[in-house]
Every structure is written in C-alpha cells, then in structure tokens.
mmJSON file of the N, C-alpha and C atoms, coordinates in Angstrom:
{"data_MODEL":{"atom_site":{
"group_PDB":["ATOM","ATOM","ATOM","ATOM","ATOM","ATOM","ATOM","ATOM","ATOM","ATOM","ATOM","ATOM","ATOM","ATOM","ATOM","ATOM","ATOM","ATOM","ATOM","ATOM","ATOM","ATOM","ATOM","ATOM","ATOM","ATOM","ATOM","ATOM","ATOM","ATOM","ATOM","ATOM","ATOM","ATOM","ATOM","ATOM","ATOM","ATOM","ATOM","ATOM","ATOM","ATOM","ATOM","ATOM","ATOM","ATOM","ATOM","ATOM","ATOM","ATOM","ATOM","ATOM","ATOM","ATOM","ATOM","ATOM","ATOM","ATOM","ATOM","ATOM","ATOM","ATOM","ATOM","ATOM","ATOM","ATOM","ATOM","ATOM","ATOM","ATOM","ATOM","ATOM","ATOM","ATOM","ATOM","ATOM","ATOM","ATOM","ATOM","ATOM","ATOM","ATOM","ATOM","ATOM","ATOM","ATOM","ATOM","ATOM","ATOM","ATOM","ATOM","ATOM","ATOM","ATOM","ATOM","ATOM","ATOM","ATOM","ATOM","ATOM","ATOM","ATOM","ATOM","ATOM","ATOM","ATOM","ATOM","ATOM","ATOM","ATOM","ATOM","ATOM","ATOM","ATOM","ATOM","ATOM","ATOM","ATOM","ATOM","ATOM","ATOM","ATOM","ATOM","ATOM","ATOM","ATOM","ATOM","ATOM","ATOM","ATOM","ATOM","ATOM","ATOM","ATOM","ATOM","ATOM","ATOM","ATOM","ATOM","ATOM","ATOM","ATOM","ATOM","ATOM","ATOM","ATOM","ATOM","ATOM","ATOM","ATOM","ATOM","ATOM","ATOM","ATOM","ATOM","ATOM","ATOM","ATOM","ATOM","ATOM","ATOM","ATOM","ATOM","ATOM","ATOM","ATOM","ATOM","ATOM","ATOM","ATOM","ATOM","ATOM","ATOM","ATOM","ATOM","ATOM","ATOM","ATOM","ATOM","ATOM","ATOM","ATOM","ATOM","ATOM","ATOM","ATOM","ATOM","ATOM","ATOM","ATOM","ATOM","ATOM","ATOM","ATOM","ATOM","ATOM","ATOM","ATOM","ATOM","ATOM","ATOM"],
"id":[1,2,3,4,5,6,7,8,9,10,11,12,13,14,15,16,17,18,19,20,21,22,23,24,25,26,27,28,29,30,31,32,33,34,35,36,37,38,39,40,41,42,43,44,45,46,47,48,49,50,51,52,53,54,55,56,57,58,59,60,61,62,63,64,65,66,67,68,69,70,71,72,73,74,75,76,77,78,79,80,81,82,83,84,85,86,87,88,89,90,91,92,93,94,95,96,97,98,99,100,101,102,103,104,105,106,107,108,109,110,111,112,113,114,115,116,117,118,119,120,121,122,123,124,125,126,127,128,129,130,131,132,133,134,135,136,137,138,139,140,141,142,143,144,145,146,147,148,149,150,151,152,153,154,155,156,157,158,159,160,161,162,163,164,165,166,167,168,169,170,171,172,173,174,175,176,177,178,179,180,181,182,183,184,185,186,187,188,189,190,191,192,193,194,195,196,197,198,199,200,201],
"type_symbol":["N","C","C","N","C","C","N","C","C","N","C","C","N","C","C","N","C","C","N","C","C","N","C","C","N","C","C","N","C","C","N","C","C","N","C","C","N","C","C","N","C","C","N","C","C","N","C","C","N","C","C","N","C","C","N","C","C","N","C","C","N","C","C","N","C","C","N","C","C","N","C","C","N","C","C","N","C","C","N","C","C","N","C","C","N","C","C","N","C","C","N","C","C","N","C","C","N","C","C","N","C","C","N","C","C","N","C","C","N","C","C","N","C","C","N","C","C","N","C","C","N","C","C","N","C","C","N","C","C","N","C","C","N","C","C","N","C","C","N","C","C","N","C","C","N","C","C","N","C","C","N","C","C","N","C","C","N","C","C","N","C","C","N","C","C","N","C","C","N","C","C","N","C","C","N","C","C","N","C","C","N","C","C","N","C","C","N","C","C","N","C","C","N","C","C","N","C","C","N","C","C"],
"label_atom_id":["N","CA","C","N","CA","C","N","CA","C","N","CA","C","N","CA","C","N","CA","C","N","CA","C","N","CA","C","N","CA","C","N","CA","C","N","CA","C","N","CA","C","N","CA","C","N","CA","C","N","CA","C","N","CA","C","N","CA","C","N","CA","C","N","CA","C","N","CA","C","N","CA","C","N","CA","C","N","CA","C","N","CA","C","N","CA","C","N","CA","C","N","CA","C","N","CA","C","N","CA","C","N","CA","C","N","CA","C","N","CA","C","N","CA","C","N","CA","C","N","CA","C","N","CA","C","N","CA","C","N","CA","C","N","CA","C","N","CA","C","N","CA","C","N","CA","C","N","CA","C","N","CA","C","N","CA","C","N","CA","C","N","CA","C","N","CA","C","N","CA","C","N","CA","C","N","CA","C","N","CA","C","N","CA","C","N","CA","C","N","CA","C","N","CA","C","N","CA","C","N","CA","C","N","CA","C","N","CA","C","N","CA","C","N","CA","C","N","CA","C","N","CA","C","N","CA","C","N","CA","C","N","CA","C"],
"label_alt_id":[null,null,null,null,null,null,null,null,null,null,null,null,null,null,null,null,null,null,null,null,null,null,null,null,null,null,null,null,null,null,null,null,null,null,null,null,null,null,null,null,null,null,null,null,null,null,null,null,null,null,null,null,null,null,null,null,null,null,null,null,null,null,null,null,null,null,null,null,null,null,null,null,null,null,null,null,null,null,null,null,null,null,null,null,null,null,null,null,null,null,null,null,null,null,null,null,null,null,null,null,null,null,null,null,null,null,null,null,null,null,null,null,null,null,null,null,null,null,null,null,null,null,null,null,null,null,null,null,null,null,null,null,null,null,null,null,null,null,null,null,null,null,null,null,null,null,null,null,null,null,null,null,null,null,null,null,null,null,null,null,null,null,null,null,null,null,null,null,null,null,null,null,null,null,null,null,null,null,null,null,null,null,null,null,null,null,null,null,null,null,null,null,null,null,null,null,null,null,null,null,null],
"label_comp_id":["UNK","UNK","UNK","UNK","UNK","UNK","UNK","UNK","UNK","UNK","UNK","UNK","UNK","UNK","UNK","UNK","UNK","UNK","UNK","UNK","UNK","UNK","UNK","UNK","UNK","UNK","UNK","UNK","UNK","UNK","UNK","UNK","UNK","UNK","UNK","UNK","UNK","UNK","UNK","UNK","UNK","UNK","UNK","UNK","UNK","UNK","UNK","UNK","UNK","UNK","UNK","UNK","UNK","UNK","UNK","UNK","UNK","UNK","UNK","UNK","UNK","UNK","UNK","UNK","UNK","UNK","UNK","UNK","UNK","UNK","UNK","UNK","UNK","UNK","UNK","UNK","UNK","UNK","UNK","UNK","UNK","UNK","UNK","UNK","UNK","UNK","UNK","UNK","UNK","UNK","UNK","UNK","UNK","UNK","UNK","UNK","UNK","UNK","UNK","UNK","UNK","UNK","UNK","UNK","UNK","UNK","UNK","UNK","UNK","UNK","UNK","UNK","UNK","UNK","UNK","UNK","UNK","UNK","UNK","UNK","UNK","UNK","UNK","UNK","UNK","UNK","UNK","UNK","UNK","UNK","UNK","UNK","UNK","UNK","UNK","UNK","UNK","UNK","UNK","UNK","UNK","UNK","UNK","UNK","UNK","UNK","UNK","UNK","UNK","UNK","UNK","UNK","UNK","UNK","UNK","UNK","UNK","UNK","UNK","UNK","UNK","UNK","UNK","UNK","UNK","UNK","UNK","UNK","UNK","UNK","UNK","UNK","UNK","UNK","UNK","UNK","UNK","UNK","UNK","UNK","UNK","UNK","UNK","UNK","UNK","UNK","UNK","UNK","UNK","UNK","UNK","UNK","UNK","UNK","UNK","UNK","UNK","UNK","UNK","UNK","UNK"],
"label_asym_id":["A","A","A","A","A","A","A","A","A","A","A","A","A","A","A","A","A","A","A","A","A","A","A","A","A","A","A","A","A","A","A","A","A","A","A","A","A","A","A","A","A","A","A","A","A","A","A","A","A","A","A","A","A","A","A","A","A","A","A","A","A","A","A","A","A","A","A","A","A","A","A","A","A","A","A","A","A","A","A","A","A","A","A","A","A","A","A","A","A","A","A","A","A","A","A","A","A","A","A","A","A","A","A","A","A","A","A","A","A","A","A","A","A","A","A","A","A","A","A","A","A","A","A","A","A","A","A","A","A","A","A","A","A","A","A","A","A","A","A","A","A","A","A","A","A","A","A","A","A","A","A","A","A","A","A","A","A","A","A","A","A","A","A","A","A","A","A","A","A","A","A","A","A","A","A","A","A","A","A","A","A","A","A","A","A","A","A","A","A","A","A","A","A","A","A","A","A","A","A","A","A"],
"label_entity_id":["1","1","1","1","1","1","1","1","1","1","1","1","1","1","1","1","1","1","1","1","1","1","1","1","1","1","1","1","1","1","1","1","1","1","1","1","1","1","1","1","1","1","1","1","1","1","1","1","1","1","1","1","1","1","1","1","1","1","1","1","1","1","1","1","1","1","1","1","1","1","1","1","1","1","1","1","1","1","1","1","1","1","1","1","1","1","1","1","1","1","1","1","1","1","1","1","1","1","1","1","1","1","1","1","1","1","1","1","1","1","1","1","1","1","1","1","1","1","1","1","1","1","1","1","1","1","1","1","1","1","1","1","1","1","1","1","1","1","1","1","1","1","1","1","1","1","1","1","1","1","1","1","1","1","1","1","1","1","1","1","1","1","1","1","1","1","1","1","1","1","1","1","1","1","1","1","1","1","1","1","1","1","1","1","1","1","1","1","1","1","1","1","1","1","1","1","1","1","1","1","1"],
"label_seq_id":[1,1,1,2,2,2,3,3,3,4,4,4,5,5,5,6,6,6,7,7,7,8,8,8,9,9,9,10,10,10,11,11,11,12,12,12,13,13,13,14,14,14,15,15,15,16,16,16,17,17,17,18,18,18,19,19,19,20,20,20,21,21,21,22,22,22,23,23,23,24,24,24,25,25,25,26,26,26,27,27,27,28,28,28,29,29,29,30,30,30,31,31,31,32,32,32,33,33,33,34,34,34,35,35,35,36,36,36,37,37,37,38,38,38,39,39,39,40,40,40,41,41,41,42,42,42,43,43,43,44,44,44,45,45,45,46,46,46,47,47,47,48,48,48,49,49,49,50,50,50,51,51,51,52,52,52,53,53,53,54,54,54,55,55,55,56,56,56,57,57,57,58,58,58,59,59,59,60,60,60,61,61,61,62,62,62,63,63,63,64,64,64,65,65,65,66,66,66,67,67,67],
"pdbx_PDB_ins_code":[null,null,null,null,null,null,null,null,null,null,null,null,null,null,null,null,null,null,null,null,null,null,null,null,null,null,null,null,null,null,null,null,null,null,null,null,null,null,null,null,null,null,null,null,null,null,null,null,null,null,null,null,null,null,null,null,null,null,null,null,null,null,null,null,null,null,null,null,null,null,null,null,null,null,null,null,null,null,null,null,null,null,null,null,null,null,null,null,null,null,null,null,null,null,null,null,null,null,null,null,null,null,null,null,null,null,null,null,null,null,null,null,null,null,null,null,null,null,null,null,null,null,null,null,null,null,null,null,null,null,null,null,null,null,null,null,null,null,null,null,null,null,null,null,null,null,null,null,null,null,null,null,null,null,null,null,null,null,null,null,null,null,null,null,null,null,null,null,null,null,null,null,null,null,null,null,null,null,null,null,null,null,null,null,null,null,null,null,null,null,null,null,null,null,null,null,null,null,null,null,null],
"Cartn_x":[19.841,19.774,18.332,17.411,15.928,15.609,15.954,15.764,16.128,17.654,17.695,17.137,16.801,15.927,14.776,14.051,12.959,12.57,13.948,13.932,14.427,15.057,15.834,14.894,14.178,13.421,14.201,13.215,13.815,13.811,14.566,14.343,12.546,12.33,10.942,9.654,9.999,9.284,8.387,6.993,6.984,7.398,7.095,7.845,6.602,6.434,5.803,4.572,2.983,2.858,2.658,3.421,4.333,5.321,6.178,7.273,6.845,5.541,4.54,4.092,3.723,2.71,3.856,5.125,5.517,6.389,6.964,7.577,6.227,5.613,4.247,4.146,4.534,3.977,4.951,6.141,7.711,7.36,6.848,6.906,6.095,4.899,3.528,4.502,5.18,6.396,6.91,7.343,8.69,7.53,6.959,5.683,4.991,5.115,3.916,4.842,6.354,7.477,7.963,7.815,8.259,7.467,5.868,4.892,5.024,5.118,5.475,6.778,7.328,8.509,8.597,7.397,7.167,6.513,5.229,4.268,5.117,6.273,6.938,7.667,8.061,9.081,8.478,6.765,6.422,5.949,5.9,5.115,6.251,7.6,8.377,9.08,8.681,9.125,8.31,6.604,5.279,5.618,6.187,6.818,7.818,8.691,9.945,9.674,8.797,8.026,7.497,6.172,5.387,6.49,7.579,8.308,8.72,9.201,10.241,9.842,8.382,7.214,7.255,6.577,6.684,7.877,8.868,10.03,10.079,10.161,10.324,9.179,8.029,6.71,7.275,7.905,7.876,9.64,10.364,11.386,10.784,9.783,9.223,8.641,7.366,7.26,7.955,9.227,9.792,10.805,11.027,11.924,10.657,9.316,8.513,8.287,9.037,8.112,6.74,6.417,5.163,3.86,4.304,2.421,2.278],
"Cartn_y":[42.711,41.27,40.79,41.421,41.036,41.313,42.138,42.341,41.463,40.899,39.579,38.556,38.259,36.995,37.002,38.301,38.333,37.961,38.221,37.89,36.736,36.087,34.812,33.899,32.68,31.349,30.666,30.46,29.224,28.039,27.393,25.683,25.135,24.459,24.396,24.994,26.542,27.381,27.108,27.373,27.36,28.568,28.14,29.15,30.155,30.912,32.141,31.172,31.849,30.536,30.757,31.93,32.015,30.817,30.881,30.104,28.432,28.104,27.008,26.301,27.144,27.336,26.537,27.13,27.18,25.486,25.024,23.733,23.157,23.182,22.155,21.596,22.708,22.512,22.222,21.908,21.445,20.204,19.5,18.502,17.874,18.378,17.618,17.455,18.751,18.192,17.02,17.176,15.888,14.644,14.672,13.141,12.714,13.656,13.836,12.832,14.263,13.344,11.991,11.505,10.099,9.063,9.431,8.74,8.503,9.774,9.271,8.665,8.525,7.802,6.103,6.049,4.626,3.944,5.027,4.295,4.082,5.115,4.912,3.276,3.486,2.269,0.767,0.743,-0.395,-0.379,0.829,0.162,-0.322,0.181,-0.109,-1.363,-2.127,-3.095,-3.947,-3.807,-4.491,-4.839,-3.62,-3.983,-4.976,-4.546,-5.684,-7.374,-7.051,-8.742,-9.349,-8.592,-8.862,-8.82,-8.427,-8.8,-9.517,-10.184,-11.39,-12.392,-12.42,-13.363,-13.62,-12.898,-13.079,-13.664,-12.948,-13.38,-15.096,-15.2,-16.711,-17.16,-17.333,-17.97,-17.941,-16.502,-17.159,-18.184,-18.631,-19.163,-20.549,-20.759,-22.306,-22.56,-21.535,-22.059,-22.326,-21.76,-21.64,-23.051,-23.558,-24.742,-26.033,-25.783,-26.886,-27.189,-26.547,-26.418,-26.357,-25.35,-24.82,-25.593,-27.451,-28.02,-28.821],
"Cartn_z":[26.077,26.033,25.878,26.642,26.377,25.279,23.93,22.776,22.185,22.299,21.445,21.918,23.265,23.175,22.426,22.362,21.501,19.769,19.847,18.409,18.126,18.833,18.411,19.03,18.445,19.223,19.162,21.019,21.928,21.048,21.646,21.425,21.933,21.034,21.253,21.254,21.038,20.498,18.92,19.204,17.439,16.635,15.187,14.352,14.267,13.161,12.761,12.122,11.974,11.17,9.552,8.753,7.942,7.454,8.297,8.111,8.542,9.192,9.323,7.991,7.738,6.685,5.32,5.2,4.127,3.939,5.801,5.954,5.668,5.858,5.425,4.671,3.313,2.08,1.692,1.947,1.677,1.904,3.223,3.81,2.784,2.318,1.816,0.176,-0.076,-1.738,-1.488,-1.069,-0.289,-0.515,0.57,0.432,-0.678,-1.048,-2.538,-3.47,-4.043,-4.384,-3.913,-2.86,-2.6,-3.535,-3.148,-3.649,-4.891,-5.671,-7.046,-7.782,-6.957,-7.256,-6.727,-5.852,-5.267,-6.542,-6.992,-7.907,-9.42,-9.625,-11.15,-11.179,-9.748,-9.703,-9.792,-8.881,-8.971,-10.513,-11.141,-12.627,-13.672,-13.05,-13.937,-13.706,-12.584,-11.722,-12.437,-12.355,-13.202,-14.799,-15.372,-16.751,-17.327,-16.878,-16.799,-16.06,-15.25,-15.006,-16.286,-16.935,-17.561,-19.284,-19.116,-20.784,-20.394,-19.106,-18.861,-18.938,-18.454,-19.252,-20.182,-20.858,-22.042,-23.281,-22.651,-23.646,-23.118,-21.492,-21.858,-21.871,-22.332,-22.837,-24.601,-25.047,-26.386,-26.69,-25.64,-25.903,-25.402,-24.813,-24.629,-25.459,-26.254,-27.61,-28.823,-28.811,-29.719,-29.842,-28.362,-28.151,-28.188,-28.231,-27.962,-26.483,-25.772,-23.858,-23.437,-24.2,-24.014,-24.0,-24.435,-24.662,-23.958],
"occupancy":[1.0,1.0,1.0,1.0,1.0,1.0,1.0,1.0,1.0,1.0,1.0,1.0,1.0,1.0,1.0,1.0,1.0,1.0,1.0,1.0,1.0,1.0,1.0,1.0,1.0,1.0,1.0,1.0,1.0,1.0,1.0,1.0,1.0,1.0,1.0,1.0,1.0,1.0,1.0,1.0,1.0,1.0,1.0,1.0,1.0,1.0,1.0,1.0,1.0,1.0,1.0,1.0,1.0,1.0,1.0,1.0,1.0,1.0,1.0,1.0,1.0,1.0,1.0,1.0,1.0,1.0,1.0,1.0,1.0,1.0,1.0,1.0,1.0,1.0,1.0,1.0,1.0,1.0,1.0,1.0,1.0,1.0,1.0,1.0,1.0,1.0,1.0,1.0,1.0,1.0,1.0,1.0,1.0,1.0,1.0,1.0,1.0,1.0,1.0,1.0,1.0,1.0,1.0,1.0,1.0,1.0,1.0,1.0,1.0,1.0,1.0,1.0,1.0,1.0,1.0,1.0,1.0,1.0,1.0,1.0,1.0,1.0,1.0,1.0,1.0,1.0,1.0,1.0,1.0,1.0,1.0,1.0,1.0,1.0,1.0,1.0,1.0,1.0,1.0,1.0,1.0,1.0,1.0,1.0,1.0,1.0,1.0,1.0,1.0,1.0,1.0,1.0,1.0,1.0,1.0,1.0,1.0,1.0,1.0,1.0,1.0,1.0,1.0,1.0,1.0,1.0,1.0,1.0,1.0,1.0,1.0,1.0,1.0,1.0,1.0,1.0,1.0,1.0,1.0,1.0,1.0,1.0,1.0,1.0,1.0,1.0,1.0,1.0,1.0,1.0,1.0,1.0,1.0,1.0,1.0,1.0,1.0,1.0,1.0,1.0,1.0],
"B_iso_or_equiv":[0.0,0.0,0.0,0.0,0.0,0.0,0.0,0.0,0.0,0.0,0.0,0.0,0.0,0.0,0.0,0.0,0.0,0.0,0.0,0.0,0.0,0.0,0.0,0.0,0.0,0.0,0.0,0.0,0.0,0.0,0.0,0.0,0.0,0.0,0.0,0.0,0.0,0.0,0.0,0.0,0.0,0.0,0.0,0.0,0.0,0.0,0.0,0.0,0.0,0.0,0.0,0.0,0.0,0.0,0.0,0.0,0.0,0.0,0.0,0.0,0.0,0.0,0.0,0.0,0.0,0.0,0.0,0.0,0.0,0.0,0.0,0.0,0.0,0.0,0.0,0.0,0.0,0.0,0.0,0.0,0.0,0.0,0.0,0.0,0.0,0.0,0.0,0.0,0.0,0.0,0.0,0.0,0.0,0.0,0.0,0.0,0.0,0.0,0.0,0.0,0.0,0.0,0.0,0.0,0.0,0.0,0.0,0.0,0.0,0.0,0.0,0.0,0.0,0.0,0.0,0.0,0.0,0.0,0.0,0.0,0.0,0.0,0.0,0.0,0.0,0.0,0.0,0.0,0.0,0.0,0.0,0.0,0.0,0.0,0.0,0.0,0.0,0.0,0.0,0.0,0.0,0.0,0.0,0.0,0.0,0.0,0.0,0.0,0.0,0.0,0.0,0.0,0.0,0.0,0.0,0.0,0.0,0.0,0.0,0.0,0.0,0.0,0.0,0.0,0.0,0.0,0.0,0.0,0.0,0.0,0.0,0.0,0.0,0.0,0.0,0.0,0.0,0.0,0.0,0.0,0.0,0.0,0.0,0.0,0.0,0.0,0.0,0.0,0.0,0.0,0.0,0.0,0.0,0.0,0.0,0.0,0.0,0.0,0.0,0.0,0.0],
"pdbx_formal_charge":[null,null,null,null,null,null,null,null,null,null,null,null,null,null,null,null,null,null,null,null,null,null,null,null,null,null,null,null,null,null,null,null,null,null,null,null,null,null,null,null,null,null,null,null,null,null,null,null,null,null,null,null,null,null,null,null,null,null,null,null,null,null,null,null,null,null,null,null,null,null,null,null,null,null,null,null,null,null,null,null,null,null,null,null,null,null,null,null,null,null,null,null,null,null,null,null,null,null,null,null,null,null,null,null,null,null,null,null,null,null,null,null,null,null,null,null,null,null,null,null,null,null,null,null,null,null,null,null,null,null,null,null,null,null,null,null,null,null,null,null,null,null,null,null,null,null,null,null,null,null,null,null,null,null,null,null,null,null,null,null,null,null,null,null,null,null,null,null,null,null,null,null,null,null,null,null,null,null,null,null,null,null,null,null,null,null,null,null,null,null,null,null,null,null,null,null,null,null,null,null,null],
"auth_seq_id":[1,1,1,2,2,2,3,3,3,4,4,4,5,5,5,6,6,6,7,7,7,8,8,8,9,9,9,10,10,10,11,11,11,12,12,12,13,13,13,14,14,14,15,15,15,16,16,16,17,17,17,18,18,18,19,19,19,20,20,20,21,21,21,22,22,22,23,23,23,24,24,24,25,25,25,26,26,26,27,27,27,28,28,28,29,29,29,30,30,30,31,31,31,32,32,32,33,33,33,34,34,34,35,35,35,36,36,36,37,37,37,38,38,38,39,39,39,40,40,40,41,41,41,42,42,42,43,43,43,44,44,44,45,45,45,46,46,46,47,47,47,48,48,48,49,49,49,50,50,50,51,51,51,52,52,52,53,53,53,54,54,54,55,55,55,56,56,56,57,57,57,58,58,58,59,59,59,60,60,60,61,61,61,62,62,62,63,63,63,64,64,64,65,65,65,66,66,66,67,67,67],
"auth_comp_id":["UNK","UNK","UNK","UNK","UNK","UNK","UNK","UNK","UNK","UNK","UNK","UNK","UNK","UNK","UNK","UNK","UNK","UNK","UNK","UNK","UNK","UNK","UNK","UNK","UNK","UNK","UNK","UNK","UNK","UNK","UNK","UNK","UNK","UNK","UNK","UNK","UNK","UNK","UNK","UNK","UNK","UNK","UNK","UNK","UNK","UNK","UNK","UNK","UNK","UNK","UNK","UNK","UNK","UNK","UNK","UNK","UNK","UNK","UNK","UNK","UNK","UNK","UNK","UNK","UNK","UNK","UNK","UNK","UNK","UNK","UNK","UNK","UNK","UNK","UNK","UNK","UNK","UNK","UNK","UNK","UNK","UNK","UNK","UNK","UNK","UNK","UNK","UNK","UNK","UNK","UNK","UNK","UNK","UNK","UNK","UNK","UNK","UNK","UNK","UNK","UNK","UNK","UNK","UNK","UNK","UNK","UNK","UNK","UNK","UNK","UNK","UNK","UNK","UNK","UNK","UNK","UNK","UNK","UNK","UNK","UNK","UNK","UNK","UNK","UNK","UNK","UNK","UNK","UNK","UNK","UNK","UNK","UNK","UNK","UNK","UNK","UNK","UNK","UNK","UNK","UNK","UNK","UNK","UNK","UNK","UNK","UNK","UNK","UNK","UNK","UNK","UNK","UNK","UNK","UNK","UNK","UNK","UNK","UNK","UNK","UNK","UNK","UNK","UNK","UNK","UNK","UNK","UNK","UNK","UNK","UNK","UNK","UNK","UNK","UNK","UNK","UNK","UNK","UNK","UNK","UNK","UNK","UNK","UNK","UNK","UNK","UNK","UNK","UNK","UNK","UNK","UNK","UNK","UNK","UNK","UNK","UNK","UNK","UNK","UNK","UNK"],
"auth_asym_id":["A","A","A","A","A","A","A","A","A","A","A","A","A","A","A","A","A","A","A","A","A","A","A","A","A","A","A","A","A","A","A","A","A","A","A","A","A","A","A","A","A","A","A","A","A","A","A","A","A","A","A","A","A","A","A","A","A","A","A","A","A","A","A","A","A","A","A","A","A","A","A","A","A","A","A","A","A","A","A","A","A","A","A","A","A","A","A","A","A","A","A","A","A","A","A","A","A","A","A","A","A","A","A","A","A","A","A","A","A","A","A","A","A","A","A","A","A","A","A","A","A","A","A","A","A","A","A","A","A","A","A","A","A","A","A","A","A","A","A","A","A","A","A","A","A","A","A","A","A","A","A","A","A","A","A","A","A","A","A","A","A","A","A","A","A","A","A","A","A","A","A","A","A","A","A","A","A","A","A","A","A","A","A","A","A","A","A","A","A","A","A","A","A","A","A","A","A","A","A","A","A"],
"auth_atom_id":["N","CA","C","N","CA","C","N","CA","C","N","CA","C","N","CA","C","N","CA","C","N","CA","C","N","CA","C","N","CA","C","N","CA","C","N","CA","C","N","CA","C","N","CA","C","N","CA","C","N","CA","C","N","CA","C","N","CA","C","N","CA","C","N","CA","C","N","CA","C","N","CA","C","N","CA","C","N","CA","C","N","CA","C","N","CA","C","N","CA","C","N","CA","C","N","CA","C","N","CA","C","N","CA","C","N","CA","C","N","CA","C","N","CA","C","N","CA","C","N","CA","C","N","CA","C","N","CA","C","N","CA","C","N","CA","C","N","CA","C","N","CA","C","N","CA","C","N","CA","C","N","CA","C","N","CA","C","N","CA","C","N","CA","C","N","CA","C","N","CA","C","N","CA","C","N","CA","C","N","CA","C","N","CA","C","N","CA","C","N","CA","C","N","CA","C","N","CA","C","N","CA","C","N","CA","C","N","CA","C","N","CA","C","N","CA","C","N","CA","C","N","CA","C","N","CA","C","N","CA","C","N","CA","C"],
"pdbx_PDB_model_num":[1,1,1,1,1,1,1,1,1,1,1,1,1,1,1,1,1,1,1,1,1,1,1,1,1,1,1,1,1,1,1,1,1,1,1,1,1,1,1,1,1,1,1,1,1,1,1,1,1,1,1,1,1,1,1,1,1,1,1,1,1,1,1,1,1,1,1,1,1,1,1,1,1,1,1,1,1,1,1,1,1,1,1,1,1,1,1,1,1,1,1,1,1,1,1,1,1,1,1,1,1,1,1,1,1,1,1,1,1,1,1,1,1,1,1,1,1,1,1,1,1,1,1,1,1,1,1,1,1,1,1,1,1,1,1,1,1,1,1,1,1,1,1,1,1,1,1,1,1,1,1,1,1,1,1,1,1,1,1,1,1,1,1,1,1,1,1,1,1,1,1,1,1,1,1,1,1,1,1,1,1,1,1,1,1,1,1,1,1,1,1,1,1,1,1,1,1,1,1,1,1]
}}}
C-alpha cells in the first residue's frame, strides 16, 4: 500500500515539474489564443463600423442629406 501511495498524488500535491512545465505552456496557448481572437474580432467589429459609415455617408450624398 505504501508503494501505491507513492506513486499516485495526493490532492494538493504538486505535479512533476515536467508535467509543470508543459500545463504552463498549454495555459500561456490557451491565453495567447484568446488574445488573438479578442484582437481579430475587435478589428473585424472596427471594419464593419467604418463600411457602415461609409455606405450611409454615401446614401446621404446621394439623397442630398449630406450639406
């Protein structure tokens, strides 16, 4: 029985720092990935503003709004 406790970690135990090492760099993917999916979205969010503009700037000129 003292053999398998040895091998099996406790609750609250840390891991190897192998297996440290490697959630890390999972964790830092993961964050990394969020980020770039925050910055695609606000630019694609920035885009679709800036044509919606535009399209209605050119439908006020086009109706005579615009002066």
């Amino acid at each position: 029985m003292d053999a398998l406790k040895k091998m099996i970690p406790q609750v609250g135990e840390t891991k190897a720092p192998e297996e440290k090492g490697m959630m890390e760099k999972a964790g830092n993917a993961a964050g990394n990935a969020a980020q770039s999916a925050k910055e695609t979205a606000q630019q694609v969010g920035q885009q679709v503003k800036d044509t919606t503009l535009g399209a209605v700037d050119a439908v006020k000129n086009a109706t005579g709004m615009n002066k």
